[in-house]
C-alpha positions as CSV (number, residue, x, y, z in Angstrom):
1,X,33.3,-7.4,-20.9
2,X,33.0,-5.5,-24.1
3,X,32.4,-1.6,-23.5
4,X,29.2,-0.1,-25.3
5,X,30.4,3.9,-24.9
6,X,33.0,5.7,-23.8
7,X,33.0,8.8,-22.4
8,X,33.9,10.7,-18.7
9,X,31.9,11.2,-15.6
10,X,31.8,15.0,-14.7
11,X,31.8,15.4,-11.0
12,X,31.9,19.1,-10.2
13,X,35.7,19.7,-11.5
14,X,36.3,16.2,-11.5
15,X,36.4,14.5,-14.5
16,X,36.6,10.5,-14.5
17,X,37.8,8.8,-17.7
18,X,34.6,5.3,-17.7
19,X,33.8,2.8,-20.3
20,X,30.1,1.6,-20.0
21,X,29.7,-2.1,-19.6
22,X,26.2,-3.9,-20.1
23,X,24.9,-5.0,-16.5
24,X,22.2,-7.6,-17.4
25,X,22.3,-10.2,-19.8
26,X,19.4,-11.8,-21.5
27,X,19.1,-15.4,-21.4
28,X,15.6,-16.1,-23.5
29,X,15.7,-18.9,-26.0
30,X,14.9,-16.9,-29.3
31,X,13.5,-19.1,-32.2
32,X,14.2,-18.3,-36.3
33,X,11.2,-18.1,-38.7
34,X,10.6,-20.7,-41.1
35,X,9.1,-21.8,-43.9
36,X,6.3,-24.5,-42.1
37,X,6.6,-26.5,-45.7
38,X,9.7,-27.5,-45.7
39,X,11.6,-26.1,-43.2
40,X,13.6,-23.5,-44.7
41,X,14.9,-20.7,-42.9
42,X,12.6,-17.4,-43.3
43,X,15.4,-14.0,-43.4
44,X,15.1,-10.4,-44.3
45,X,16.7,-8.6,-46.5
46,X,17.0,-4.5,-46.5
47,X,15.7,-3.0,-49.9
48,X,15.9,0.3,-51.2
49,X,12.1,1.2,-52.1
50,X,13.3,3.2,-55.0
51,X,15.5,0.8,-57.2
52,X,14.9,-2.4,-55.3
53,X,18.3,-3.8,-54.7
54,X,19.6,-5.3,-51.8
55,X,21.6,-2.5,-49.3
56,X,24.6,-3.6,-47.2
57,X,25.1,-2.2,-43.7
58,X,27.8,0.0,-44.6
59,X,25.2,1.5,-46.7
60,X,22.9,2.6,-45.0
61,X,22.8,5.4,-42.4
62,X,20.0,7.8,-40.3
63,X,17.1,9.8,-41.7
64,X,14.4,12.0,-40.4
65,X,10.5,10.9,-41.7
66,X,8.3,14.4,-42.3
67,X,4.7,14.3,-42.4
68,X,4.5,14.4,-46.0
69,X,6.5,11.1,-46.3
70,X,9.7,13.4,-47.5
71,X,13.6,12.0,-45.5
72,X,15.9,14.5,-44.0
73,X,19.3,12.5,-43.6
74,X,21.3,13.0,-40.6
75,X,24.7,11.5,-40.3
76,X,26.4,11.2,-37.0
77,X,28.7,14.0,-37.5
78,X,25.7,15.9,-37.4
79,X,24.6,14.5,-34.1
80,X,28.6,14.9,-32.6
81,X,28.3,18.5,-33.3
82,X,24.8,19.1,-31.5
83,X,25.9,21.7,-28.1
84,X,24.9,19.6,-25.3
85,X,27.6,18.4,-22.8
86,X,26.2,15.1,-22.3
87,X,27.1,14.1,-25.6
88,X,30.4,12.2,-24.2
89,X,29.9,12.8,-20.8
90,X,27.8,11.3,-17.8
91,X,27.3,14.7,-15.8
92,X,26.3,14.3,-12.3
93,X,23.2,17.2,-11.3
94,X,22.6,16.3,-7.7
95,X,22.5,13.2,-4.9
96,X,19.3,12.2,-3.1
97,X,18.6,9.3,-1.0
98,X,17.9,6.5,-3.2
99,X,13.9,5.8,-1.8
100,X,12.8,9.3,-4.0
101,X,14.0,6.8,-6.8
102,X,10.5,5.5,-8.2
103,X,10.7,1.8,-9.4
104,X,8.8,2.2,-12.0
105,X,11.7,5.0,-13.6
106,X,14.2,2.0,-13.7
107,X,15.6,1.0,-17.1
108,X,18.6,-0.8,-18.0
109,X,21.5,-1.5,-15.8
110,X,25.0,-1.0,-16.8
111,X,28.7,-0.7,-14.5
112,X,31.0,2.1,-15.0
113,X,34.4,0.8,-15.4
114,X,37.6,3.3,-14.7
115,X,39.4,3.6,-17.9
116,X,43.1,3.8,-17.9
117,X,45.5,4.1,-14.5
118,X,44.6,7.9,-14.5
119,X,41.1,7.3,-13.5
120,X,41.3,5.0,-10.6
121,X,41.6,7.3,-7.9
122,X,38.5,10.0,-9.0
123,X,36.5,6.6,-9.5
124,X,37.4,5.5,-5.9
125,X,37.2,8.9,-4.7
126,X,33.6,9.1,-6.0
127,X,32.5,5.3,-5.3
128,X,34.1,6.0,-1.5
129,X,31.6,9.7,-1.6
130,X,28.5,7.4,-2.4
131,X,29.0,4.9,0.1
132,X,29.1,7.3,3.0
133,X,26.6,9.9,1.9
134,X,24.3,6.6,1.7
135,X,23.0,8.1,-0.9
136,X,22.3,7.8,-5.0
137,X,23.8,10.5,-7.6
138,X,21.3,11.7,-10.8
139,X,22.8,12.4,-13.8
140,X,22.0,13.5,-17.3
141,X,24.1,11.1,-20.4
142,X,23.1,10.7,-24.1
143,X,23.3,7.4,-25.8
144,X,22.2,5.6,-28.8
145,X,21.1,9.1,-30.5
146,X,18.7,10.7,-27.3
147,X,19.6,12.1,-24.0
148,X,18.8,10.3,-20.8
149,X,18.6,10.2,-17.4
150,X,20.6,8.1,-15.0
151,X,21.0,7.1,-11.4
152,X,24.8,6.1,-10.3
153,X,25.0,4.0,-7.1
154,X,27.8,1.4,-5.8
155,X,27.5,-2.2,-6.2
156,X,30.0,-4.0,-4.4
157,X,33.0,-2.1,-5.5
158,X,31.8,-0.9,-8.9
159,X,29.8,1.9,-9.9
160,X,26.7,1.1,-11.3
161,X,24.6,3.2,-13.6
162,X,20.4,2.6,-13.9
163,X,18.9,4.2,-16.9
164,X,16.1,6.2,-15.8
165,X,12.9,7.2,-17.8
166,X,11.7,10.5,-17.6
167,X,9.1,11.8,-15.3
168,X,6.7,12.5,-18.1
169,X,7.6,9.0,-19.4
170,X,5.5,7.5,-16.7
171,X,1.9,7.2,-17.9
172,X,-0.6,7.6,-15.1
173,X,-3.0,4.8,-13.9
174,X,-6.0,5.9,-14.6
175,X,-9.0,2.9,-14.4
176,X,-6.6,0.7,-13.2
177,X,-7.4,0.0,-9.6
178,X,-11.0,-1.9,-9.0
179,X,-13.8,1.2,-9.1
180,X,-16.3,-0.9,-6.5
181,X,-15.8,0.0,-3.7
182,X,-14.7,-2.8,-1.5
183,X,-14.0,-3.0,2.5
184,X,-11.3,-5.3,4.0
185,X,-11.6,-6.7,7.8
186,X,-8.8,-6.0,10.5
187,X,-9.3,-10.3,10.9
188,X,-8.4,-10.4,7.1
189,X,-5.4,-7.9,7.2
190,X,-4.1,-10.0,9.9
191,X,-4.0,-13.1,8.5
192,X,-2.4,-11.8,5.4
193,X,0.2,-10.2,7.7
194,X,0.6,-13.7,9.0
195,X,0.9,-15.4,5.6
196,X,3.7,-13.0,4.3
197,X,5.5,-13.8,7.6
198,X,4.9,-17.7,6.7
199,X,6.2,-17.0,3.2
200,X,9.4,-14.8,4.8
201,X,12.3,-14.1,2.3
202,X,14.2,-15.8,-0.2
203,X,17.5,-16.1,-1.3
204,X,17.0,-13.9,-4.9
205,X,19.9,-15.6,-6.0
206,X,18.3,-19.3,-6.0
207,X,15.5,-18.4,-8.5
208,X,15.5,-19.4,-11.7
209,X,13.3,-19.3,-15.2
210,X,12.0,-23.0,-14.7
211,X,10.2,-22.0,-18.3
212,X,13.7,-21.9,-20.0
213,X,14.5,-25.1,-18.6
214,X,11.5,-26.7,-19.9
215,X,11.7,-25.2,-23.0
216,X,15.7,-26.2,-23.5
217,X,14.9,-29.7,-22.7
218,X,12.4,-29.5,-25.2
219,X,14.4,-28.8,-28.1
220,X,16.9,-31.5,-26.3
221,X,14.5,-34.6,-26.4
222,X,12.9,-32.9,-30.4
223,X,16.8,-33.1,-31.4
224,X,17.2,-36.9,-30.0
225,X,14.1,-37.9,-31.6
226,X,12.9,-38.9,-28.1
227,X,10.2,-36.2,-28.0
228,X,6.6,-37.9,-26.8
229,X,4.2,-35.0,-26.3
230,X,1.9,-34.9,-23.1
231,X,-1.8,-34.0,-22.5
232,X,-1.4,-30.9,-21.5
233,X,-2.6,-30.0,-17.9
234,X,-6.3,-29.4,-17.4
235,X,-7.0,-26.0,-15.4
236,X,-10.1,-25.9,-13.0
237,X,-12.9,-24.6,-14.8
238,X,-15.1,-22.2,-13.0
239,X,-13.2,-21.5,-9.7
240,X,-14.6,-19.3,-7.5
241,X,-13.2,-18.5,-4.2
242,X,-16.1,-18.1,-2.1
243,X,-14.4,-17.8,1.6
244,X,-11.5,-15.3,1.4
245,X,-10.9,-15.8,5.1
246,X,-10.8,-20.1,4.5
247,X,-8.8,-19.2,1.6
248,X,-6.1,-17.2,3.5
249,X,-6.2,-19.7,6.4
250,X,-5.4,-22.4,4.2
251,X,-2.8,-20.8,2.5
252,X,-0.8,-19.9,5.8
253,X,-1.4,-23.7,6.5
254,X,0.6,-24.9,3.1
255,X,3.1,-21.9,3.4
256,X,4.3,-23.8,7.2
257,X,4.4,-27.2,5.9
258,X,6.2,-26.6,2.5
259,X,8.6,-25.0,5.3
260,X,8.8,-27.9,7.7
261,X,6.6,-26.2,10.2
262,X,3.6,-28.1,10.7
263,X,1.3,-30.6,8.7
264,X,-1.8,-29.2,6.8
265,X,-5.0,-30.8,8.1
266,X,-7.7,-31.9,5.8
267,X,-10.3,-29.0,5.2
268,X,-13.0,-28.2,2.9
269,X,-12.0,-26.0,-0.1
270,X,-12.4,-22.3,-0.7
271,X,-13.6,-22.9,-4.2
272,X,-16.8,-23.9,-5.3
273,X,-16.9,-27.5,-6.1
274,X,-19.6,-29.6,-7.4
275,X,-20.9,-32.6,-4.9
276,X,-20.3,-35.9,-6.1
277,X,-23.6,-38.4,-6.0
278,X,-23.3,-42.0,-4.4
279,X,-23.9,-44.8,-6.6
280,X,-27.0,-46.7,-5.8
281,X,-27.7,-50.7,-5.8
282,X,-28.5,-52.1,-9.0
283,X,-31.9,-51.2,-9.9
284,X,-32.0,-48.6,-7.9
285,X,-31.7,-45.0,-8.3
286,X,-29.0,-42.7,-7.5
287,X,-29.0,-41.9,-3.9
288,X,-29.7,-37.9,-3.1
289,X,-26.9,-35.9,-2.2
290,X,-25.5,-36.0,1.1
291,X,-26.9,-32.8,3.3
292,X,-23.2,-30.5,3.8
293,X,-22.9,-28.5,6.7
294,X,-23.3,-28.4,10.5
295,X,-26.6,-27.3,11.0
296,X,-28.3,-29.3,8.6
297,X,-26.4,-32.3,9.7
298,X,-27.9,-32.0,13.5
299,X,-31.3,-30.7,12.5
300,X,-31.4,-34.5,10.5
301,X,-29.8,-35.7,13.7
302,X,-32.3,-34.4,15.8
303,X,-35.7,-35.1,13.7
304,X,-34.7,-38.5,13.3
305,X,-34.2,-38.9,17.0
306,X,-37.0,-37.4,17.9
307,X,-39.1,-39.7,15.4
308,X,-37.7,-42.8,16.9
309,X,-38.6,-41.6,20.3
310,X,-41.8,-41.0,19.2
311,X,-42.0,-44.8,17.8
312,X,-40.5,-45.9,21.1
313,X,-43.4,-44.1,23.4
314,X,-46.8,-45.5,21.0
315,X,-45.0,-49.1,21.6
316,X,-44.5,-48.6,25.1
317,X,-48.0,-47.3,25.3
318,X,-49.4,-50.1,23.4
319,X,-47.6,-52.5,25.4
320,X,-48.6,-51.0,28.4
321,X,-52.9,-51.1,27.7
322,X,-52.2,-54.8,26.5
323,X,-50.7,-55.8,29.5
324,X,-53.8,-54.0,31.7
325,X,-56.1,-55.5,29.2
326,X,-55.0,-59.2,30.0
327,X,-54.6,-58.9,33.7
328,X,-58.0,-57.2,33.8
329,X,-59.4,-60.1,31.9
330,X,-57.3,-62.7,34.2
331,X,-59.1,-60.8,37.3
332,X,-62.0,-61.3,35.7
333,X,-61.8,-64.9,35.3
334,X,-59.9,-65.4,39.0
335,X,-63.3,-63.5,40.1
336,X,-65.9,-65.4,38.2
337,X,-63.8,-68.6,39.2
338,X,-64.3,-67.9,43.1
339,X,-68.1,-66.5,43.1
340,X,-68.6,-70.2,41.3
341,X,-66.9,-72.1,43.9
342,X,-68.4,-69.9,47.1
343,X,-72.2,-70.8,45.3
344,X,-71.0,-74.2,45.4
345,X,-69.8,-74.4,48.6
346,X,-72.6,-72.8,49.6
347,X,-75.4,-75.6,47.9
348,X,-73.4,-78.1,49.4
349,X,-73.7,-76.9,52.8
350,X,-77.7,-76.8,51.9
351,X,-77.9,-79.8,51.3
352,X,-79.1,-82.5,54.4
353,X,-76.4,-85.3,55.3
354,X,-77.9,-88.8,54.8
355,X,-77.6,-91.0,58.1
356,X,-75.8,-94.2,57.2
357,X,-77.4,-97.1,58.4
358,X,-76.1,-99.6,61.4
């Protein structure tokens, strides 16, 4: 790996010969300008305001704007000869323990390399101090015309240098957090707590920009003349979770069976959805929306049960004073049927018997 600065870690006494290497590495697809008529390439050229011709690189070096628009030049020899010792050198101030390191201070990444056989054993001397002490070394270094601020720490068997941005640097966060003031349940903490457990860890080494991927096969398929665009994919419009707790359930429910861990049942969404109308038969109007929810589901239940028992009871009733009203009119009959034969009976035992003749 090319070195970006050279220079010597100061460590007390000790002074370690290092080369600075670039850590990171970015891997963003950049795109050129161009002309959107015909395609041409779109490229800048460096002009001097004053006689408008075209300056090389070689030409062109480092000046100072003052208020009144007026350039003091400053050439590098200028800079070299500026009496600060971190001009060439990373001096080490002090070691803390690397969690009084705020995140938000890191800036790029680079590895100190040893340079030459002279400097291998101060650079293992110090790597071996680091390791031990458990601890991270701050240190002062100027680069690219400003002094910074660094933290050295080992990574694997290299010293590794974080560029770190200066406490006043770090811009306070004021209006940032939500000003209502909102309350969170123990039942809700809990099932977070349970859903970060679901999601567990991940191998930081298996991730991957899945945006550069689509992006390169992109310009892959555009190149072949293969390219067919697609519609692109509709987002939900007005989603609005409405059950934080359902929400949070759900989403410990999909975290276990992504893993393996169980199957996610069938369940109502957190968002607000609206409720789809039946069709009707032809002719007919649309159907009215079907009642959601327990309670208004039974109180149906219930008023339509109780109806039909209602139905059920005048039936029974009717039946019922039918059935006394015929056999009461059967009686009837059976009783004006035997008072006519007893008054018969009764005539003919009136009557005289005729004598029949010898």
């Amino acid at each position: 790996m090319r070195s970006i600065w050279n220079g010597a870690i100061s460590f007390g006494l000790v002074s370690i010969p290092i080369k600075l290497v670039n850590a990171t590495e970015s891997h963003s697809i950049s795109f050129r300008q161009i002309h959107l008529g015909d395609g041409g390439r779109i490229r800048y050229r460096k002009v001097c305001e004053l006689d408008g011709e075209e300056v090389s690189s070689a030409e062109i070096g480092k000046g100072y704007e003052e208020a009144d628009g007026s350039i003091i030049p400053i050439t590098d020899e200028d800079l070299a000869q500026l009496p600060i010792a971190t001009a060439k050198t990373i001096e080490i101030m002090s070691f803390v323990p690397a969690e009084e390191i705020d995140p938000l201070q890191m800036d790029a990444a680079y590895y100190l390399a040893a340079n030459g056989p002279t400097a291998a054993k101060p650079y293992t001397l110090l790597r071996e101090a680091l390791k031990r002490s458990r601890k991270v070394a701050i240190a002062k270094y100027a680069l690219r015309g400003r002094e910074r601020l660094g933290m050295l720490r080992v990574v694997d068997d290299v010293i590794a240098m974080h560029g770190l941005l200066w406490p006043d640097e770090i811009r306070v966060p004021e209006g940032v957090a939500p000003e209502a003031d909102v309350s969170v349940r123990e039942a809700e903490l809990d099932l977070a707590d349970a859903l970060m457990a679901t999601l567990g860890e991940v191998e930081m080494s298996s991730l991957h920009d899945d945006y550069r991927d689509a992006v390169e096969a992109l310009i892959a398929a555009k190149a072949g003349g293969a390219f067919e665009p697609t519609e692109p994919v509709a987002e939900p419009a007005g989603g609005q979770v409405i059950d934080l707790m359902a929400a949070l359930e759900k989403s410990v429910r999909a975290a276990k069976a992504s893993r393996g861990e169980g199957v996610v049942e069938a369940e109502a969404e957190a968002e607000v959805t609206p409720m789809r109308r039946k069709a009707g038969r032809a002719g007919a109007g649309a159907a009215a929306p079907k009642a959601v929810g327990g309670k208004k589901s039974t109180a149906a239940s219930a008023k339509k049960t109780a109806a039909s028992a209602a139905s059920k009871k005048k039936t029974t009733t009717a039946a019922k004073g039918t059935k006394s009203a015929t056999s009461g009119a059967a009686a009837a009959k059976s009783t004006s049927a035997s008072a006519k034969k007893a008054s018969s009976g009764a005539k003919k035992a009136a009557a005289p018997r005729k004598r029949s003749s010898a």
